[in-house]
C-alpha positions as CSV (number, residue, x, y, z in Angstrom):
1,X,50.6,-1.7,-1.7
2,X,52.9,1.1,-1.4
3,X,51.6,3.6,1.4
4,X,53.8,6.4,0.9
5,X,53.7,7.5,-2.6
6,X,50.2,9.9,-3.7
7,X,47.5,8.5,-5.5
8,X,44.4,9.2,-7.5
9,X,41.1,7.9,-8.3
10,X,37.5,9.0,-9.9
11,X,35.8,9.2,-6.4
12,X,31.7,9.4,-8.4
13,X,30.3,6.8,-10.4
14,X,32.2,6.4,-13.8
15,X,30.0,7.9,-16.7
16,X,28.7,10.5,-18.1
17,X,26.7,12.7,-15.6
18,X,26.8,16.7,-14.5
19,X,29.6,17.1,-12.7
20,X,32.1,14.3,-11.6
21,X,34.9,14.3,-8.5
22,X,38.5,12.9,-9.1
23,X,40.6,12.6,-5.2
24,X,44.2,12.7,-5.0
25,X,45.8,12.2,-2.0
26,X,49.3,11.3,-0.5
27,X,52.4,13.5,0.6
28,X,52.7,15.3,-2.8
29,X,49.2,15.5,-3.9
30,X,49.2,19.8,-4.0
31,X,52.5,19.9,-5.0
32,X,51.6,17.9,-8.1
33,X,48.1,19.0,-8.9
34,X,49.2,23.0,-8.5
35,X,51.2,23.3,-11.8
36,X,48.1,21.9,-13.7
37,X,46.0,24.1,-12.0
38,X,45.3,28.0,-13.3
39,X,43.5,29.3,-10.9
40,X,40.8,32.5,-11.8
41,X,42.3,34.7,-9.1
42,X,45.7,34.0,-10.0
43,X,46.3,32.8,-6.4
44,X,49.1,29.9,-6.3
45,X,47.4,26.3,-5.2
46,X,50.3,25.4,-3.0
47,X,49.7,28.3,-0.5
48,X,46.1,27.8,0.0
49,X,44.7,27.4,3.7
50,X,42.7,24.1,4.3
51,X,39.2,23.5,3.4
52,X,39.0,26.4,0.7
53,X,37.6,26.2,-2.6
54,X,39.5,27.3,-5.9
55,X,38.0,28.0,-9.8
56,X,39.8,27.6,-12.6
57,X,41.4,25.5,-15.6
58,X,43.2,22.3,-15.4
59,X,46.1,22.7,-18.1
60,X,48.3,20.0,-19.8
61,X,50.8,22.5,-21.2
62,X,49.2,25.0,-23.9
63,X,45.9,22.9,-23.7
64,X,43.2,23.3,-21.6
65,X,41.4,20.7,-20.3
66,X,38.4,21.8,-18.5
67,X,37.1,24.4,-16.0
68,X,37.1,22.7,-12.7
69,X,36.5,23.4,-8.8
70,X,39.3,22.4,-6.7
71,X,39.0,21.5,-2.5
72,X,42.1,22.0,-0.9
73,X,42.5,19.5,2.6
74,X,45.8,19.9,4.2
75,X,46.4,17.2,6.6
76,X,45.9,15.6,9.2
77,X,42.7,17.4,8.3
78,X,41.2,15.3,5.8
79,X,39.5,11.9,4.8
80,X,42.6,10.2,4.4
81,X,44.1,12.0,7.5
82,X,47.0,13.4,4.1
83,X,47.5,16.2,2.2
84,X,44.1,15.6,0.0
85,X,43.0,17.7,-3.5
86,X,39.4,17.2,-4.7
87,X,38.9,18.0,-8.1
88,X,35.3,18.9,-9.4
89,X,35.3,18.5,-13.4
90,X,32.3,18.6,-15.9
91,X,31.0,14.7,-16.2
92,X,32.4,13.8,-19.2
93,X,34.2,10.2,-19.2
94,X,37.0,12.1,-22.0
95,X,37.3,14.6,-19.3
96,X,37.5,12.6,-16.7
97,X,40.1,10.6,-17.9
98,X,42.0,13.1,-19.7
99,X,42.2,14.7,-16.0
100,X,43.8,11.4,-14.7
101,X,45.6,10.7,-17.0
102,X,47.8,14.0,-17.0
103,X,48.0,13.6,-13.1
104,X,49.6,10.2,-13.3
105,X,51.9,11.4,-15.9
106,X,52.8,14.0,-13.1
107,X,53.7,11.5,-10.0
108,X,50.0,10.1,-9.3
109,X,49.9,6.3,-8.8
110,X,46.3,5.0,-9.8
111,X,44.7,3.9,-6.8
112,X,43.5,0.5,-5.3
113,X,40.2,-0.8,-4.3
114,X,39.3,1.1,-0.9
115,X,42.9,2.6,-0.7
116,X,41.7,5.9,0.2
117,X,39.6,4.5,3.2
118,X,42.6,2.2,4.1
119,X,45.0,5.1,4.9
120,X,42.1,6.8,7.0
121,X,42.6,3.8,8.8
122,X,46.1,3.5,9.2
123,X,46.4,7.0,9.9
124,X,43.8,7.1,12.8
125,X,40.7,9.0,11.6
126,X,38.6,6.1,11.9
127,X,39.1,2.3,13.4
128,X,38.9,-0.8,11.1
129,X,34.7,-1.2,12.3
130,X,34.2,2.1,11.7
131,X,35.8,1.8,8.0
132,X,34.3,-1.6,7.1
133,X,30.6,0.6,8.0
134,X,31.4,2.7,5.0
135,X,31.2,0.2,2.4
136,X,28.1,-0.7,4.2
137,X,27.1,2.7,4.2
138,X,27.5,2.9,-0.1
139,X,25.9,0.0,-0.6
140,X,22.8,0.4,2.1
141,X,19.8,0.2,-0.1
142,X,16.6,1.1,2.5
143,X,16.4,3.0,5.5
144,X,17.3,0.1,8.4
145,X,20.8,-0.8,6.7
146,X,21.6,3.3,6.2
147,X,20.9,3.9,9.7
148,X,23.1,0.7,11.0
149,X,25.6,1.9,8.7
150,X,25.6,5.5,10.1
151,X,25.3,4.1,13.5
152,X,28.5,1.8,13.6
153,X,30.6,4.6,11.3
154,X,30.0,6.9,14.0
155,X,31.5,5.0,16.3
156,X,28.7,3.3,18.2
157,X,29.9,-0.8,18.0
158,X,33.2,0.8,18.7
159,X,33.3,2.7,21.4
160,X,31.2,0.1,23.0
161,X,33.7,-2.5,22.4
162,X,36.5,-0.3,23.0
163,X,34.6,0.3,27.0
164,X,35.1,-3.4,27.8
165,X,38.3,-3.9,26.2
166,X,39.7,-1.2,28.8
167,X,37.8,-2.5,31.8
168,X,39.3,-6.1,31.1
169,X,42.8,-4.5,30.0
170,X,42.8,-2.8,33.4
171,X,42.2,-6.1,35.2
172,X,44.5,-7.9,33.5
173,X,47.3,-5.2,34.5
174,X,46.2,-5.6,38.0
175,X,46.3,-9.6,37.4
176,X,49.9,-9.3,35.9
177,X,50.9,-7.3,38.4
178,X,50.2,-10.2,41.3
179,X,52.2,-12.4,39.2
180,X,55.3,-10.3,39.9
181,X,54.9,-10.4,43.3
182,X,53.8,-14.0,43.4
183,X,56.1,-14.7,46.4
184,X,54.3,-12.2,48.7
185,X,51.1,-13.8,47.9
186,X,49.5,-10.3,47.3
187,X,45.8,-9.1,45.5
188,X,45.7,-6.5,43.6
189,X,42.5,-7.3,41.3
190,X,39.5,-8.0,43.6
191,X,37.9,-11.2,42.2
192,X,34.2,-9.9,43.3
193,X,34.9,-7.2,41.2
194,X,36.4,-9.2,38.4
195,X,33.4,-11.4,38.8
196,X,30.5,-8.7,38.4
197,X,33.0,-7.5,35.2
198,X,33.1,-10.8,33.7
199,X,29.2,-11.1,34.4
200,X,28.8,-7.5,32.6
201,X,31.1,-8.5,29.4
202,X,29.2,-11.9,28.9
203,X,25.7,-10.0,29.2
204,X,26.8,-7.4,26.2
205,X,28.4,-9.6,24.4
206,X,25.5,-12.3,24.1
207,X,23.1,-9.1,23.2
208,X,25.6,-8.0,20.1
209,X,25.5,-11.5,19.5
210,X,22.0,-12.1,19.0
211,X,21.6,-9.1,17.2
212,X,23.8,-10.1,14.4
213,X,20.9,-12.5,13.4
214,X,18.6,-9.4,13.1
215,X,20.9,-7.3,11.8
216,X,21.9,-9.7,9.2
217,X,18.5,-9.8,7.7
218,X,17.8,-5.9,7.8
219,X,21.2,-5.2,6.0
220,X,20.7,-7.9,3.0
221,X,16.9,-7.6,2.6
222,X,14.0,-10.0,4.3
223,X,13.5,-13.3,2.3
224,X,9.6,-13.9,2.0
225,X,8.6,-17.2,0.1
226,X,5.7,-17.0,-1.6
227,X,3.9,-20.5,-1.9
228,X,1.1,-22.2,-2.8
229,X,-1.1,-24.2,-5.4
230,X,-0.5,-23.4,-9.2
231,X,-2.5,-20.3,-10.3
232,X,-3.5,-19.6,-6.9
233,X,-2.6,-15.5,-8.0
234,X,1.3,-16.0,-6.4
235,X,2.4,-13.7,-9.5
236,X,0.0,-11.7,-9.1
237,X,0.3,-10.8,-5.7
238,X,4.1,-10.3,-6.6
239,X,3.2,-7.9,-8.9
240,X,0.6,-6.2,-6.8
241,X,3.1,-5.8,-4.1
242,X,6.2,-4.5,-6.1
243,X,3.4,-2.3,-8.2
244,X,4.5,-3.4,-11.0
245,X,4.3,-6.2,-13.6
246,X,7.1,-8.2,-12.7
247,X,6.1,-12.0,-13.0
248,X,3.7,-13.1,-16.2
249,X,0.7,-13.5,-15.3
250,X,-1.4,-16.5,-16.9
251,X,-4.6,-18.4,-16.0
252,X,-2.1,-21.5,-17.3
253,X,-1.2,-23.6,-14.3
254,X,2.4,-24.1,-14.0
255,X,3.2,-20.5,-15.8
256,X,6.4,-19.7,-12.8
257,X,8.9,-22.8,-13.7
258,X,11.7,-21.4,-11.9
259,X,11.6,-18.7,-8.9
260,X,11.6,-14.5,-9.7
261,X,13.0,-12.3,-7.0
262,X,12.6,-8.6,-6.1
263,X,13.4,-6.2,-3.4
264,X,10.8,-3.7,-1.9
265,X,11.6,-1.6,1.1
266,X,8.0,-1.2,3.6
267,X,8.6,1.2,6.3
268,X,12.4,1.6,5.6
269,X,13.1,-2.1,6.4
270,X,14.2,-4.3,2.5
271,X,12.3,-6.9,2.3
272,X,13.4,-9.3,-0.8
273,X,10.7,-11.5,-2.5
274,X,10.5,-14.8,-3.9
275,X,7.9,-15.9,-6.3
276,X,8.0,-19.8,-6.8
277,X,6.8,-22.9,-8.5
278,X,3.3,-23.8,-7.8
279,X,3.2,-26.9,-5.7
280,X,1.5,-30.0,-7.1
281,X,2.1,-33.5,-8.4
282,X,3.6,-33.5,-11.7
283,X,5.4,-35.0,-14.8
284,X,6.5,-32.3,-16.2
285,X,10.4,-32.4,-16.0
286,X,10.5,-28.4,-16.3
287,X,8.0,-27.9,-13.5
288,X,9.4,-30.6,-11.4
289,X,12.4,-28.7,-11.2
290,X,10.6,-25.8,-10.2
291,X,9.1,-27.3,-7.6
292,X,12.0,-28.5,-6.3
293,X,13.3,-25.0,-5.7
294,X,10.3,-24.2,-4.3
295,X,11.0,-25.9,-1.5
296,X,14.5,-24.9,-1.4
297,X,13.6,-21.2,-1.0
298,X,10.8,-22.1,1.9
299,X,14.3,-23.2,3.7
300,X,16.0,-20.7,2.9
301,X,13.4,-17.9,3.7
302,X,12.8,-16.0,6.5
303,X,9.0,-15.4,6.4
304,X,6.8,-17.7,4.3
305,X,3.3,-16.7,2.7
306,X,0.7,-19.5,2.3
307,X,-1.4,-18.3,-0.5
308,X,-4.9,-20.4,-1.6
309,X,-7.4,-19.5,-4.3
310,X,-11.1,-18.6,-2.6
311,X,-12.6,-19.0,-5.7
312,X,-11.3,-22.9,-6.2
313,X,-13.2,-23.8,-2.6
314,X,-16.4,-26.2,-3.5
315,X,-19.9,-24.2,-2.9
316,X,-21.0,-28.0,-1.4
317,X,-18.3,-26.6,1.7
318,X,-19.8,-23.4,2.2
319,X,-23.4,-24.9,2.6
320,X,-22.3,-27.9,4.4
321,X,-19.3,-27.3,6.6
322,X,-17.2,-30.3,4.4
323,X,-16.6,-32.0,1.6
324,X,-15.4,-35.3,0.6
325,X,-12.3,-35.0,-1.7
326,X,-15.0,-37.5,-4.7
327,X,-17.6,-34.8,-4.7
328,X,-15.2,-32.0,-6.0
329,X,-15.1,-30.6,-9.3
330,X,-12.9,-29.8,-12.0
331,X,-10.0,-27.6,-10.1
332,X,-11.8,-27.5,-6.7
333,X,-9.9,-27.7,-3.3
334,X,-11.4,-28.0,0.1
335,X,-10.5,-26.4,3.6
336,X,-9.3,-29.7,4.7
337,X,-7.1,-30.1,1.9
338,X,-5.5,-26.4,2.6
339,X,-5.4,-27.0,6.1
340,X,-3.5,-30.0,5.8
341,X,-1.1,-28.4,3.5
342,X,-0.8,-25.8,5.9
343,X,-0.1,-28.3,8.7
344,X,2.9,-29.5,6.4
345,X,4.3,-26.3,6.0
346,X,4.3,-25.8,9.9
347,X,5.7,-28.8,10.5
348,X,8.3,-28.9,8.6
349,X,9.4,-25.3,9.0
350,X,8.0,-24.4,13.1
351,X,10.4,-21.9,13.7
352,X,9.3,-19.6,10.2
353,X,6.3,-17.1,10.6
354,X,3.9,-18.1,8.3
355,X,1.6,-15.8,7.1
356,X,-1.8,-17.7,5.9
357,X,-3.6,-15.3,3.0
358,X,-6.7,-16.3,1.2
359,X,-6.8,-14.8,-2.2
360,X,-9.6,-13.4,-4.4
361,X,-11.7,-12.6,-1.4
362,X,-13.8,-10.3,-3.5
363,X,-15.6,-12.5,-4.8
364,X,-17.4,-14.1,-1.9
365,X,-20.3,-13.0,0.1
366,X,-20.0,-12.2,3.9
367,X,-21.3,-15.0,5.1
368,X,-18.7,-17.3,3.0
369,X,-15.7,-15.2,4.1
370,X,-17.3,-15.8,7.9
371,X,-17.1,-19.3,7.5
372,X,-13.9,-19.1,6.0
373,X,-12.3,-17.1,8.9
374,X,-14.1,-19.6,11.8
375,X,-12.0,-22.2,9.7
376,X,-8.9,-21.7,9.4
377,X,-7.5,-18.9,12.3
378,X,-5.4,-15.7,11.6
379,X,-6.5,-15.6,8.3
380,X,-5.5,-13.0,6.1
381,X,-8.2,-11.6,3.7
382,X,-6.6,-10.6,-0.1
383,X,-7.4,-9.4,-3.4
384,X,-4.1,-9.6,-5.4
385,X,-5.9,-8.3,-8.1
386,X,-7.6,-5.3,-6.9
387,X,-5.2,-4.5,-4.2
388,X,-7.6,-5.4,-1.5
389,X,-5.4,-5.9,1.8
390,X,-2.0,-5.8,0.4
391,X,-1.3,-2.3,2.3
392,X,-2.1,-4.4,5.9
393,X,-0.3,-7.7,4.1
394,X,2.9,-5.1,4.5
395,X,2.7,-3.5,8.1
396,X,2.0,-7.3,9.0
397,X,5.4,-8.6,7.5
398,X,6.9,-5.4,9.0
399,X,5.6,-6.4,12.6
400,X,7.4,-10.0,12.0
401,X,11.0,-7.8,11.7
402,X,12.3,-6.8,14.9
403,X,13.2,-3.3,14.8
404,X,13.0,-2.4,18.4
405,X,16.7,-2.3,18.3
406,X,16.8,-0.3,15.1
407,X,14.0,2.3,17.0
408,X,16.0,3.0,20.1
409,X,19.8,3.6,18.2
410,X,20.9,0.4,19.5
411,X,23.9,-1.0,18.5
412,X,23.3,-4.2,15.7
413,X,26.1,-6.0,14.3
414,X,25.7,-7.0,10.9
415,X,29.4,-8.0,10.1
416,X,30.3,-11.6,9.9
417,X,34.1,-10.9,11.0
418,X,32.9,-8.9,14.0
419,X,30.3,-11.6,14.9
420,X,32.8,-13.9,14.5
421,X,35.5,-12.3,16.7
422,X,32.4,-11.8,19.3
423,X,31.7,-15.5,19.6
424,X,35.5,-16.4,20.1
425,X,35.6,-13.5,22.6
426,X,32.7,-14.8,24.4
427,X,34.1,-18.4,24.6
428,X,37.7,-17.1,26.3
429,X,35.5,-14.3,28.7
430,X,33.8,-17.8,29.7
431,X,36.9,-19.7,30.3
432,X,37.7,-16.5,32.6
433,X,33.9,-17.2,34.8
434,X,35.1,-20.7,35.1
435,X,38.7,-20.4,35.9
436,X,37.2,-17.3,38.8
437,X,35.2,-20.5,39.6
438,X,37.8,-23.1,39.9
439,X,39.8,-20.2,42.1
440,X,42.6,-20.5,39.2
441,X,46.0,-18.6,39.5
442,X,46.5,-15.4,38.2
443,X,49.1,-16.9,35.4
444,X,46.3,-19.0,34.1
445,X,43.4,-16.4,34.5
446,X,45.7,-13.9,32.2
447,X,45.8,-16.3,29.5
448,X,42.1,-16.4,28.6
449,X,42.3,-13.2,29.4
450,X,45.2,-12.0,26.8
451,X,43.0,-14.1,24.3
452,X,39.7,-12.4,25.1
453,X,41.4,-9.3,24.6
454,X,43.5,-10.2,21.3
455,X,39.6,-10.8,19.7
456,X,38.2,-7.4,21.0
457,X,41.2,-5.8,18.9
458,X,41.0,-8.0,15.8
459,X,37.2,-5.9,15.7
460,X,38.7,-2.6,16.0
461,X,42.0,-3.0,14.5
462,X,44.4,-2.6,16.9
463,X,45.4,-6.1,16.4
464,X,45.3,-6.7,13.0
465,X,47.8,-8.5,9.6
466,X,48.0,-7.7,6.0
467,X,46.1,-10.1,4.9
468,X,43.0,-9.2,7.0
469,X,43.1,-5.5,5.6
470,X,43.9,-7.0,1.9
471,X,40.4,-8.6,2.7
472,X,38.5,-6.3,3.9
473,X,39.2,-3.6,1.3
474,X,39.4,-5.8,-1.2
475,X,35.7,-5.1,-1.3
476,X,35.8,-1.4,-1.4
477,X,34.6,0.4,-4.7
478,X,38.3,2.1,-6.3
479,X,38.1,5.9,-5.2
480,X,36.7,5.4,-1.6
């Protein structure tokens, strides 16, 4: 990718819309654009102050193109930290690409994916975290991954890594130092202090860490299984929660055969639903299947709802207090039965909330759903179909997220290069502890330390290849 030359790029969604924004930007992006450009007040483009605004007509020769609004950006003041024209045309994909078109006949090189973002980076108006946030921050789809987004683009992850990087850098100056003067057997980096640093680097580093597991979840969307018998109301309560009819709905058992998922955001947080395969014993080869995955998405969830049918529970059980698995009737269950399926689930998956709800709970008495509730503990009463208790089914799934973090600004990593650079970092900063330990030389101390140091970079970019920022922007949407 050639760096030097000026390039161009529709910078809003392609299609037809209002208005739609075309960025040039390089070393010759006004010099090129101002012949095209007549502007209404007869002013020329090319002596324009930064950050001024300019109507009139883009022109290929006799014809005019379109009436557009130009933004002048002279650098370094500008996205790209470059010479930078924004041009504001009428949304038509002709016009848009008519526009381009002329401009590359002109000297304009078509852009690549996330070039523009790439020379902010490699001109120094932003650091390689703070870039990688804005393709976070275009695709953040609910409140929790905008907000992380905005948090690291401003710097936050950042500036905290770049704190400890120049603590340790300064200690490892001091440690390099001694080794020049290794024959007068001097100190110059108190190893009390080094230890209390060390200490302080391990501590922040296991917290951005184990926040990587929370922020991980909150940027891609909460998985929540829902599970349970066949026609239990599972598509229904889908439905009721998304508000709309998005899984069919049949008093057929066996109707979901394979798994539909959908994304709601509750209280700014995405959480991403999974409606499966009723569980029970089958020969249908379809359905089998289904089941199968069923139990593939429990794993794979974060959160799993338990969902059972009120109205399927033997009347012998409420009057009793049991019932023996030869006295029920047609599609009856018991509580014994649910409870021991619920005992599975736990089981087999102890570390996943689970999140018990009995379903079609308006159509008992109170003195059934008592007994149900004395049964089977932190219950959660439901009426998929009338809506009954799916407003408190949601804050309860919020409460399982923790957004403590997200509420006080703190810093979340949700990258899996930067969580990746923290774990190596953390392994070298311990090899440092130990060799402070072991009362190592200062040669050997600044090895682990050059390494520690090396991974705090690879974060920010001051240590970085080609191939990582090939990567990286890769991934970028062409005109950002």
């Amino acid at each position: 990718m050639k760096l030097n030359d000026t390039i161009v790029a529709l910078a809003t969604p392609s299609g037809a819309g209002a208005i739609a924004v075309i960025r040039v930007s390089g070393p010759e992006a006004i010099s090129i654009v101002a012949p095209l450009f007549k502007a209404k007040s007869k002013k020329k483009l090319e002596e324009q102050p930064t950050h001024t605004l300019h109507l009139g007509n883009i022109v290929d020769g006799q014809r005019n193109l379109d009436e557009v609004l130009i933004s002048v950006f002279r650098a370094p003041k500008s996205y790209t930290g470059e010479e930078t024209i924004e041009i504001s045309c009428h949304g038509s994909p002709y016009i848009q690409q008519e526009i381009i078109q002329l401009l590359v006949r002109s000297g304009c090189r078509s852009a690549e994916a996330g070039e523009f973002t790439l020379r902010a980076f490699l001109n120094a108006k932003m650091d390689l975290s703070q870039a990688e946030a804005v393709a976070d921050l275009i695709s953040s789809e609910n409140a929790a991954s905008h907000q992380m987004a905005m948090q690291q683009m401003r710097g936050g992850f950042s500036n905290e890594i770049q704190r400890l990087r120049e603590e340790l850098l300064n200690f490892a100056s001091l440690i390099e130092l001694e080794l020049d003067f290794a024959e007068e057997d001097v100190e110059f980096a108190n190893r009390d202090q080094f230890r209390n640093l060390v200490a302080r680097i391990q501590k922040v580093l296991k917290r951005l860490i184990d926040s990587f597991a929370t922020g991980n979840v909150l940027k891609n969307g909460i998985p929540v299984a829902i599970v349970g018998e066949p026609n239990v109301g599972k598509s229904t309560l889908l439905n009721a929660l998304l508000n709309e009819e998005r899984a069919i709905v049949s008093e057929i058992a066996g109707t979901t055969r394979d798994v539909i998922e959908d994304e709601l955001a509750i209280g700014g947080v995405g959480f991403r639903f999974i409606d499966t395969a009723g569980i029970r014993e089958t020969k249908d080869v379809v359905e089998s299947i289904g089941i199968k995955k069923t139990f593939e998405k429990i794993g794979q969830a974060q959160v799993v709802i338990y969902l059972f049918d009120t109205s399927r529970l033997s009347k012998i059980e409420f009057a009793e207090g049991s019932v023996a698995k030869d006295q029920l009737q047609g599609n009856e269950t018991s509580l014994n039965m649910i409870q021991v399926e619920i005992e599975k689930i736990k089981n087999k998956y102890p570390q996943k909330p689970l999140v018990i709800i009995a379903n079609k709970i308006d159509q008992l008495t109170e003195e059934q759903v008592e007994i149900l509730t004395s049964r089977i503990p932190d219950l959660h009463l439901l009426s998929a179909k009338t809506g009954l208790g799916v407003e408190e089914l949601k804050e309860k799934l919020l409460n399982f997220v923790n957004t403590g973090a997200l509420r006080n600004n703190n810093t979340i990593v949700t990258n899996s290069r930067h969580y990746n650079a923290l774990l190596k970092a953390l392994e070298e900063i311990n090899k440092v502890e130990d060799g402070l330990n072991m009362e190592l030389s200062g040669d050997l101390l600044a090895i682990d330390i050059r390494q520690a140091l090396h991974h705090f970079g690879e974060i920010t970019g001051e240590i970085t290849n080609d191939d990582l920022l090939g990567n990286i922007f890769a991934n970028f949407c062409i005109g950002k």
